[in-house]
Backbone as a chain_set.jsonl record, in Angstrom:
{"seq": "XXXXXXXXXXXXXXXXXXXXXXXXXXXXXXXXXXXXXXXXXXXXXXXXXXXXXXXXXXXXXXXXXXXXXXXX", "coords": {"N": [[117.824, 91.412, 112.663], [118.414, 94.027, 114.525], [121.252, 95.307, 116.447], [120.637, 95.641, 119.575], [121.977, 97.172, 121.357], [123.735, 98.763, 119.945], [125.393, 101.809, 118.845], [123.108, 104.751, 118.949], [121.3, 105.012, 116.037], [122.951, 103.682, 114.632], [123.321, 101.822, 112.117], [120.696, 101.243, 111.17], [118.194, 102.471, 108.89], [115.297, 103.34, 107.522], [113.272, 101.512, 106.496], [114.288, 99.533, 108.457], [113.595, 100.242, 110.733], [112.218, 100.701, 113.627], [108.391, 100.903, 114.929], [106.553, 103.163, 116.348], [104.513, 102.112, 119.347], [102.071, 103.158, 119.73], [101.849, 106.079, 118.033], [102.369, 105.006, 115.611], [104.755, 105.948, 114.119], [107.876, 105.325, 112.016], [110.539, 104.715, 113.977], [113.496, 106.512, 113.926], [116.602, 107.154, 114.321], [116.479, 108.73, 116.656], [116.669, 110.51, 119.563], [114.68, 110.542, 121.749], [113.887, 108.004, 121.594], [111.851, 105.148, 123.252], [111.753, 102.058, 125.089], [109.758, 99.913, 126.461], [110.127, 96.991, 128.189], [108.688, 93.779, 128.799], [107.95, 90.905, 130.546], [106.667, 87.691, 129.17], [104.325, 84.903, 129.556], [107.355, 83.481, 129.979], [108.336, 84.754, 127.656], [110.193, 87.501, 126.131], [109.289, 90.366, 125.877], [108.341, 93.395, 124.059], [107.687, 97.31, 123.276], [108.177, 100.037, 121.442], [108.26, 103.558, 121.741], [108.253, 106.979, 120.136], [108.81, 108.777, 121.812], [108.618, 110.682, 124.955], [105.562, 111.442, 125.072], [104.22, 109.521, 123.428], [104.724, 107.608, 124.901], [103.76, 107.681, 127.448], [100.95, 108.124, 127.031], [100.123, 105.225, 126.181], [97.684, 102.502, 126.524], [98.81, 100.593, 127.611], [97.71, 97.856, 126.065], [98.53, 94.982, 124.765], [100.571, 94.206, 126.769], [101.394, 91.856, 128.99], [99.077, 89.673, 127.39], [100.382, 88.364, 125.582], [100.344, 89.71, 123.139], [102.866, 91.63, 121.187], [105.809, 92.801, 120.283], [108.349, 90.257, 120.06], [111.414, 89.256, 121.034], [112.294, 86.83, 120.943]], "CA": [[117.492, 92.235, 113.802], [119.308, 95.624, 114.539], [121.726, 95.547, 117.356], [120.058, 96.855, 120.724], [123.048, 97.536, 121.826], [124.538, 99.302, 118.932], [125.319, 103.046, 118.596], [121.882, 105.358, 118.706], [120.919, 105.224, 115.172], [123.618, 103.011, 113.783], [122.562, 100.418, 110.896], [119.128, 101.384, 110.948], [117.361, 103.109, 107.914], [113.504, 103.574, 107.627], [113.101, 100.254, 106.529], [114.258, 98.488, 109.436], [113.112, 101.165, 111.786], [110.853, 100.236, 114.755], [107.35, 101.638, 114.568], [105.89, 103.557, 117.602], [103.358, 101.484, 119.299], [101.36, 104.578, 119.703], [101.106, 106.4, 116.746], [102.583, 104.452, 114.247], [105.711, 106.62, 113.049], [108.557, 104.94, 112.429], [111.397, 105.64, 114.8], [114.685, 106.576, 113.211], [117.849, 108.136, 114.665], [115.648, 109.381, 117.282], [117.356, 110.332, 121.038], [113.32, 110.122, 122.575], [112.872, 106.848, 121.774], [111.848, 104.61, 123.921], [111.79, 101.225, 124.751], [108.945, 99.053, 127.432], [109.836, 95.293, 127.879], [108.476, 93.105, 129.827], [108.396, 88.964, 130.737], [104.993, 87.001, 129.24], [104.559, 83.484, 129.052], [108.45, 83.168, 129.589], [109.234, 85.558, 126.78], [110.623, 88.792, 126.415], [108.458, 91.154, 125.391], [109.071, 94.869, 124.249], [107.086, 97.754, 122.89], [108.786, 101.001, 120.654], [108.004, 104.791, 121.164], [108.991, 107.805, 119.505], [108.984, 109.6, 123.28], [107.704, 110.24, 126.201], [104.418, 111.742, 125.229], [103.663, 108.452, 123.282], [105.214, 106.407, 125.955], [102.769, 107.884, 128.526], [99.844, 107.902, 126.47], [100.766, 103.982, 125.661], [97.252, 101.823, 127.22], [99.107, 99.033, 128.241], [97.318, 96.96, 125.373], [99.761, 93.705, 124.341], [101.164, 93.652, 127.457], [100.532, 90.479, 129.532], [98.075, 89.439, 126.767], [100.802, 87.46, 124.096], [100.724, 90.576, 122.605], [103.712, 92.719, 121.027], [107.292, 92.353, 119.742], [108.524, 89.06, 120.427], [112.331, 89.227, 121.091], [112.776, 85.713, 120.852]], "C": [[118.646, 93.198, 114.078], [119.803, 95.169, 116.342], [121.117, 96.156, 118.877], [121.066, 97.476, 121.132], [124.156, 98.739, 121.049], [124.124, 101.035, 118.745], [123.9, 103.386, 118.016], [121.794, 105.308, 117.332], [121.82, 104.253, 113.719], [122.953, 101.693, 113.232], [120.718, 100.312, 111.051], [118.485, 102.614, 110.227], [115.887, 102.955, 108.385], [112.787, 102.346, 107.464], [112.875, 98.812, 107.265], [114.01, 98.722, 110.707], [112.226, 100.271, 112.64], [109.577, 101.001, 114.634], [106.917, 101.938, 116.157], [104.53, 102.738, 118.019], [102.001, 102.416, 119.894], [100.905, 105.026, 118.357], [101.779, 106.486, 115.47], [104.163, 105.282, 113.382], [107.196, 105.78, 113.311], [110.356, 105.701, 113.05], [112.861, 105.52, 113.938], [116.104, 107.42, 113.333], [117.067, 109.47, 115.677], [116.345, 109.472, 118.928], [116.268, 110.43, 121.999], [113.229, 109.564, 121.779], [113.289, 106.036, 122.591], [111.507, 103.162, 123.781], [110.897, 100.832, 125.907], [108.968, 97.983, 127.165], [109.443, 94.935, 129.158], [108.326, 91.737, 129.484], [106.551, 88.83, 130.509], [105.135, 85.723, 128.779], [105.81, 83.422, 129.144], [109.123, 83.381, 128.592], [108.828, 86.88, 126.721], [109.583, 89.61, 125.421], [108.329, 93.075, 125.068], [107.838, 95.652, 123.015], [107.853, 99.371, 122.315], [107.976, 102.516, 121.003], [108.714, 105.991, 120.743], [109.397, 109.268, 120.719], [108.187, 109.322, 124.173], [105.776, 110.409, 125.877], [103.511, 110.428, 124.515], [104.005, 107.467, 124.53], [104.061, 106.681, 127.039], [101.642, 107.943, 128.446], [99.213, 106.582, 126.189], [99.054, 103.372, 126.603], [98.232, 100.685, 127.948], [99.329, 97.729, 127.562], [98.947, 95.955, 124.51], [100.697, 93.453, 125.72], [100.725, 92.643, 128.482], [99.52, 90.037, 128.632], [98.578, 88.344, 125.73], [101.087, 88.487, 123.277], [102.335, 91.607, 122.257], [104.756, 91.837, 120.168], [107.346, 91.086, 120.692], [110.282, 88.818, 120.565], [113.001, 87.34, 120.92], [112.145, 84.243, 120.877]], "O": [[119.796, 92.916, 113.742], [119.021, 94.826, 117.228], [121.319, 97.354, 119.079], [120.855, 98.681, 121.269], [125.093, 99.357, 121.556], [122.991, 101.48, 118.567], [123.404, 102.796, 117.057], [122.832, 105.935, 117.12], [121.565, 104.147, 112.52], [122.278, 100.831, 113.795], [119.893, 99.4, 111.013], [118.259, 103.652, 110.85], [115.49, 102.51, 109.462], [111.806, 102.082, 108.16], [112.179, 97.806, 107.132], [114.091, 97.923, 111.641], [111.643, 99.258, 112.255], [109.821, 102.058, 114.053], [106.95, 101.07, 117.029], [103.582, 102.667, 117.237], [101.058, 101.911, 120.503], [99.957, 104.594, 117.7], [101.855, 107.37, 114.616], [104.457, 105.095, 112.202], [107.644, 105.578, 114.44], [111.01, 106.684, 112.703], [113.204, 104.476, 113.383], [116.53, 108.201, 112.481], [117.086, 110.687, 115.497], [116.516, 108.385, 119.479], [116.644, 110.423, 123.172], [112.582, 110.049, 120.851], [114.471, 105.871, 122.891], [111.045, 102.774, 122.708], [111.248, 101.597, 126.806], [108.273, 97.52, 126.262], [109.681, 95.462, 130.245], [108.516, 91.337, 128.336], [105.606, 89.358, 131.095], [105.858, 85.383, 127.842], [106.078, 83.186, 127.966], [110.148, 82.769, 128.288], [107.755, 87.398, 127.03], [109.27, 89.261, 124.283], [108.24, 93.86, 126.013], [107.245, 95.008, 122.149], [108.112, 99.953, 123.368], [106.901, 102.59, 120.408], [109.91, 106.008, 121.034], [110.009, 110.317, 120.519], [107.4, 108.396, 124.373], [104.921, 109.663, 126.355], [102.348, 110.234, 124.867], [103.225, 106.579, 124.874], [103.467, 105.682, 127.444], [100.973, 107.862, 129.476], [98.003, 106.541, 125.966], [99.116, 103.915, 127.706], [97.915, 100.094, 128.98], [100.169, 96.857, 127.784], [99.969, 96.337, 123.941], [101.509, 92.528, 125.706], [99.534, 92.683, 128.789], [98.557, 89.944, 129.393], [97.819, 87.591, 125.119], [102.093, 88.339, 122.583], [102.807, 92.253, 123.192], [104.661, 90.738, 119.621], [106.687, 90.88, 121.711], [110.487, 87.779, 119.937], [114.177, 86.997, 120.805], [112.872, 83.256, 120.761]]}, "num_chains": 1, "name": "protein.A"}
């Protein structure tokens, strides 16, 4: 797992990129991207976009549901 914390774009190639949960591109040394977590079932829960216009377009879908990234 890639640092969250770690310099914008540092140690992350295309490979280990995050994928927009929108429309699929993966994000890569990107200064709009974004990040939506939230708490389900007592785990952390987070969702990737490549900006705002995916971020605001985003249904909702996986959140509260079990759905999404799984931080832990």
């Amino acid at each position: 797992m890639v640092d969250p914390t770690s310099d914008l774009g540092e140690d992350v190639d295309e490979s280990s990129a995050p994928e927009c949960a929108t429309c699929g591109e993966k994000i890569v040394q990107s200064p709009t991207h974004r990040v939506v977590t939230w708490i389900d079932d007592e785990r952390v829960r987070h969702r990737h976009f490549c900006g705002d216009e995916c971020r605001d377009g985003w249904d909702g879908e996986g959140e509260g549901n079990g759905e999404g990234e799984d931080d832990g």
